[in-house]
C-alpha positions, 0 to 999 in steps of 0.5 A: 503303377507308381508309388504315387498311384498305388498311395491314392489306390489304397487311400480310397479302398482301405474302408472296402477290406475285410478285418483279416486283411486290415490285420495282416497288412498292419502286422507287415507292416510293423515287421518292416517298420522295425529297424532295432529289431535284434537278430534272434541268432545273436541271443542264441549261447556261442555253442549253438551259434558255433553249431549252426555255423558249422552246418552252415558249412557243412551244407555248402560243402553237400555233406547232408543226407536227405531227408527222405533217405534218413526216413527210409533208414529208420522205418526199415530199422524200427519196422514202420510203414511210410 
């Protein structure tokens, strides 16, 4: 379907939606239409951006302990059931 057909499409049914759709297509659209929308990582202090950073890589080299791993050790050390 073309831009121009899904333009005429929604232009005739927008009256036949619910509120919960009106809102969340408004909210998606707000969110794309945003363009000076600051990166939240960039208002994080340098320590923590340095730490996320290093778990970045640390990801990408596969040093990271899966979390079902990390569960079992710690209900087998504290004696709780899963």
């Amino acid at each position: 379907m073309s831009t121009a057909e899904l333009r005429n499409k929604w232009q005739k049914s927008i009256h036949l939606v619910d509120d919960k759709f009106i809102r969340m297509i408004d909210t998606l659209y707000e969110t794309y239409t945003k363009e000076d929308e600051v990166d939240f990582f960039d208002e994080l202090p340098k320590q923590v951006q340095e730490l996320l950073m290093i778990s970045r890589e640390q990801v990408k080299q596969g040093k990271v302990t899966p979390h079902k791993d990390v569960m079992a050790k710690y209900r087998e050390k504290y004696n709780v059931a899963g």
